[in-house]
C-alpha positions in Angstrom: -51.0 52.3 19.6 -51.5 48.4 19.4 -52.3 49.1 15.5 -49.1 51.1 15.1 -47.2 48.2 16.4 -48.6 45.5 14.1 -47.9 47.7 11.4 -44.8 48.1 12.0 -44.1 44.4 12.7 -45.9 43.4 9.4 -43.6 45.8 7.6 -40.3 44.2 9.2 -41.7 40.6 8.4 -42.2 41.7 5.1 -38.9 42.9 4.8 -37.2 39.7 6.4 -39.0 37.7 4.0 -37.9 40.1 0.7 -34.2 39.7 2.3 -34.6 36.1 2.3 -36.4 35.5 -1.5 -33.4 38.1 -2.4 -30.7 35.8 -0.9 -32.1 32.4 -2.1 -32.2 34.3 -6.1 -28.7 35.5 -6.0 -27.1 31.4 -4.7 -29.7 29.8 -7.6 -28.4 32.4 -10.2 -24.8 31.3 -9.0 -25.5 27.9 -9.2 -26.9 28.2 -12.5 -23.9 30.1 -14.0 -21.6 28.1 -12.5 -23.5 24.7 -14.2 -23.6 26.6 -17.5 -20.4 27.9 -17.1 -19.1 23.9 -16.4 -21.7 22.8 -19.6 -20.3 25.3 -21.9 -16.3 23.6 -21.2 -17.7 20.3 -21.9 -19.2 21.4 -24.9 -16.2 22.8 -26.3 -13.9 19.9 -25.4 -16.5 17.7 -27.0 -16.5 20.4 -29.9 -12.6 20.4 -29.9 -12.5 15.6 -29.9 -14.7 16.1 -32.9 -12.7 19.0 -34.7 -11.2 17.5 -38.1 -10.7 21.1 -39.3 -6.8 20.1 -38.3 -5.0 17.3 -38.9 -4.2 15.1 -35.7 -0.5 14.2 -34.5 0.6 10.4 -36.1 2.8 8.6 -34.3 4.6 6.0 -36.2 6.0 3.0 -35.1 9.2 2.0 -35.9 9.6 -0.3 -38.6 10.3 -4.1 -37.6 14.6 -4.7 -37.3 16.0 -7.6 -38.0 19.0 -6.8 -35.9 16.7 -6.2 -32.6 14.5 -8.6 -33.6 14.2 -12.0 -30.5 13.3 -14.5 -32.8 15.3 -17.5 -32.9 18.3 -16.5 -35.9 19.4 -19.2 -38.7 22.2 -20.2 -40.2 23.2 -16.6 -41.8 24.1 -15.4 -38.8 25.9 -18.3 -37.3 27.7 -21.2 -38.8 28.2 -24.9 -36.6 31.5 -25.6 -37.5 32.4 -28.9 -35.4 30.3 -31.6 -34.3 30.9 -35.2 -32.8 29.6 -37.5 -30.9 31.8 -40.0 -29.0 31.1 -43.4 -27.2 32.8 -45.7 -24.6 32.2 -47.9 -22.4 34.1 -47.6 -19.0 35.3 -50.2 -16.5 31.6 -51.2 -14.8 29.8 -52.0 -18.5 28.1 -48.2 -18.7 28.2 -46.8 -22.0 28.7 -43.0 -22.2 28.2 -40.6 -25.0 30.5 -37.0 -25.1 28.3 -34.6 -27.7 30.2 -31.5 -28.9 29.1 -28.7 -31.4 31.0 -25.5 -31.8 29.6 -22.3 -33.0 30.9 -19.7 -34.6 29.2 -16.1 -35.3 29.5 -15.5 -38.5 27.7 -12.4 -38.6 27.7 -8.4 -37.7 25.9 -8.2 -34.5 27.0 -10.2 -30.7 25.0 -13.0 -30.4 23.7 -14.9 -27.3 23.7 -18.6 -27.0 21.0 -20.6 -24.3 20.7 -24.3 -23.9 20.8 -26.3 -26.8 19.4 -30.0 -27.6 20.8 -32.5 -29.6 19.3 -36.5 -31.1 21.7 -39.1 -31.6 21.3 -41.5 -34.4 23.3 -44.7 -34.9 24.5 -45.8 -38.6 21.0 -46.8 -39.4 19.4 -43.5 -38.8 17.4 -45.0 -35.5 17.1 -42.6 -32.9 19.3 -43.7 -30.0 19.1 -40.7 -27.7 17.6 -36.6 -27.3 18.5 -33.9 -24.9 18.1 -30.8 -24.1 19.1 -28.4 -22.0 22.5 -28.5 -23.0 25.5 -26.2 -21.6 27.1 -23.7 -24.0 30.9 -22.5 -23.4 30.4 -19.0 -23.6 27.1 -17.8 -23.7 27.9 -14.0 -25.5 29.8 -14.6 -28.6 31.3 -11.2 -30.7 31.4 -11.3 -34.4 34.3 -13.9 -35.6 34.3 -15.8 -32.1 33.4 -19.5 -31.4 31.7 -21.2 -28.6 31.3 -24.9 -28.0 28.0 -26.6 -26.6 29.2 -30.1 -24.6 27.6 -32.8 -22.5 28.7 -35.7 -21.5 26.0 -38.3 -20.2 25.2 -42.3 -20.4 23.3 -44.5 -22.9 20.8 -46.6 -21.3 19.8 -48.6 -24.1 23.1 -49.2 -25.7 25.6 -52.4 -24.3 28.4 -51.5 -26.4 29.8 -48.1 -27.9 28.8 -47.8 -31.6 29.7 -45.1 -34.3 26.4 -42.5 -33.8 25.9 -39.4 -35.5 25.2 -36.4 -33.7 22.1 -33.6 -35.0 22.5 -30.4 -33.3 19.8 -27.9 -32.5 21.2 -25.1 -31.1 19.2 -21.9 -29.5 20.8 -19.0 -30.5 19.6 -14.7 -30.7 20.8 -11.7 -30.6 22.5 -10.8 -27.8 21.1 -8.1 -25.5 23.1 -8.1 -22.9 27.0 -7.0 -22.8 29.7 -9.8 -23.5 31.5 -9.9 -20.2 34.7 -11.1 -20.5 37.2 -11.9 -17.5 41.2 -12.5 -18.2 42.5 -16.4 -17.6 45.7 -16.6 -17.0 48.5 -19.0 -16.0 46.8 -21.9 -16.8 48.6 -25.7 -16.4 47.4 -29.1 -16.7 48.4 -32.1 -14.9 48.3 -35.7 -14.3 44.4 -36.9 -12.5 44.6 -40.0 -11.0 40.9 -40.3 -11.5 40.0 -38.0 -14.1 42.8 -38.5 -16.3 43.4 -34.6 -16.1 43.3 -31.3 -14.2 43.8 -27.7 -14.9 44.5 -24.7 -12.5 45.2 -21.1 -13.3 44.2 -17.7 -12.7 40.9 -15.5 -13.3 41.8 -11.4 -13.4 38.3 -9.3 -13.1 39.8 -6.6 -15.4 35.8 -5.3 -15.2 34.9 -2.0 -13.0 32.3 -3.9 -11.4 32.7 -6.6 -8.7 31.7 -9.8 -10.5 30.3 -12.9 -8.6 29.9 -16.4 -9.9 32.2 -16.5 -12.5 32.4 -19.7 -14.9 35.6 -20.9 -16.0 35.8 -22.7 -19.2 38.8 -24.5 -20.9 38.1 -26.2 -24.5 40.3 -28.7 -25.4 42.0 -28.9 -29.0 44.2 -32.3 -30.1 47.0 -32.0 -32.5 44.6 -31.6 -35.4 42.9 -29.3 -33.7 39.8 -31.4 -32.9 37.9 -30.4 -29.7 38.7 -33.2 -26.6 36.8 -31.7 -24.3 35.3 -28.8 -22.0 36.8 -28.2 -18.5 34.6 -25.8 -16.1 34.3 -24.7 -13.1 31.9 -22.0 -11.4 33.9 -19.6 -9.2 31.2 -18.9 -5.6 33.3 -16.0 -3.9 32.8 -12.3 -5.5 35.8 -11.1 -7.2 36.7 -7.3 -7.1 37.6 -5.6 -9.1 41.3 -5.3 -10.6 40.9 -8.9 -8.0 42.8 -12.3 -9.4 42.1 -15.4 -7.7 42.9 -18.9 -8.4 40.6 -21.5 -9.8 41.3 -25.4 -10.4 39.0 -28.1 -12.6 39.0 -31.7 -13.6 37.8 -33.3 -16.5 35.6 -35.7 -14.9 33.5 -35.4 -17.8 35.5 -36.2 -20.8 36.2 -39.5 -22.7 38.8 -41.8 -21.4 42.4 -40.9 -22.6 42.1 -37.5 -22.6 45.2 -36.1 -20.9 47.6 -33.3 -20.7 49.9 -34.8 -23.5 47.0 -35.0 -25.8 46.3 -31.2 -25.5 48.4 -29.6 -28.1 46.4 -25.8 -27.1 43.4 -24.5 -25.5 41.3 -22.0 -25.4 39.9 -20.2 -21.9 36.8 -18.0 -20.9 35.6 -16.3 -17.8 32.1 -14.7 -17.7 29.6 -13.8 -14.9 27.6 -17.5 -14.7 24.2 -15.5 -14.6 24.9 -13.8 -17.7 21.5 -15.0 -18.5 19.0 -13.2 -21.4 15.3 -13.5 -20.9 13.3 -13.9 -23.3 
């Protein structure tokens, strides 16, 4: 009986033991075709980066445009059309210098105008001053339209005001950003007591967008239409749209005798002050 039970436990070990080789076949065969399975992809994406049996997709790149191009443009495109330079000498012995130098686009496309620099030579061709960083008046000009780049500052080294000659650099691309323009209206000049002459008027935002810091900017033309001067102003408060608010500027910068009975016409802008173009 004892016998018959060993038997019969031997059997059921040995079938536990078949059940268990079975089992630990079948997961290793799995694993195996699951590996060759995963080999055989690799292999045929490797097989497919090598295939030259078809020809691959090109992607050109554009050709280089002048028009888009952000290099700093030349004369074709723009033509300096005024320039002076003008010294005095004012009640305490200072002498002060007004540079002016108008631009006019002269070409196609809209072009953008960033701070300028300037030297100053006197009759002898000696350097007598250089800036840079000079303000433009606008800073978006169309095709056919004219912007003037002005400063007004002192001459350390000079004691008395001499004929100099002024030699413009201007920096000047293609503009990128839209010319926003803002109507000017009503605008008067009067009497300064200290500046020699004011100007008030109007500024419309005739844009659908509320527009904040908005420059003013009123050149001055003399009977023979010679620029005087620059008036400006930088509007803080946002302006609605379809909004008109008034605005009022003195011409603390300009040359002595400049007043409203030398203007014989003007010409005014209003543009978003950080109408600014990144290079």
């Amino acid at each position: 009986m004892k016998k018959k039970i060993l038997n019969i436990a031997l059997i059921i070990l040995v079938i536990i033991t078949f059940m268990i080789i079975a089992v630990a076949s079948s997961d290793s065969s799995s694993e195996k075709a699951n590996r060759v399975e995963s080999d055989n992809n690799v292999n045929q994406t490797a097989d497919n980066d090598n295939d030259t049996s078809t020809e691959p997709e090109i992607i050109e790149e554009p050709e280089a445009n002048d028009d888009e191009s952000d290099e700093a443009l030349e004369g074709s495109h723009y033509s300096i059309t005024y320039k002076s330079a003008t010294t005095w000498k004012n009640s305490i012995g200072t002498v002060w210098v007004q540079v002016m130098f108008e631009i006019t686009n002269v070409g196609t496309t809209e072009l953008y105008l960033s701070s300028g620099a300037y030297d100053i030579e006197d009759a002898d061709g000696k350097l007598v001053k250089s800036s840079r960083m000079v303000s433009v008046y606008p800073t978006v000009l169309s095709p056919g339209e004219s912007a003037m780049y002005h400063e007004t500052t002192t001459i350390s080294d000079l004691d008395e005001a001499i004929d100099v000659v002024i030699l413009p650099r201007p920096d000047i691309r293609r503009a990128r950003i839209d010319n926003v323009r803002l109507d000017v209206t009503e605008v008067e000049f009067s009497e300064d007591t200290f500046s020699g002459i004011r100007a008030r008027g109007r500024v419309t935002n005739t844009t659908d967008e509320e527009q904040t810091s908005v420059t003013v900017a009123i050149i001055l033309y003399d009977s023979n239409d010679n620029p005087l001067g620059v008036l400006s102003t930088t509007l803080m408060e946002d302006i609605a749209p379809d909004e008109r608010i008034g605005f009022e500027t003195s011409g603390f910068t300009l040359p002595d005798g400049v007043t409203p009975d030398t203007v014989a016409r003007y010409v005014a802008f209003a543009y978003p002050w950080l109408q600014f173009q990144w290079r």
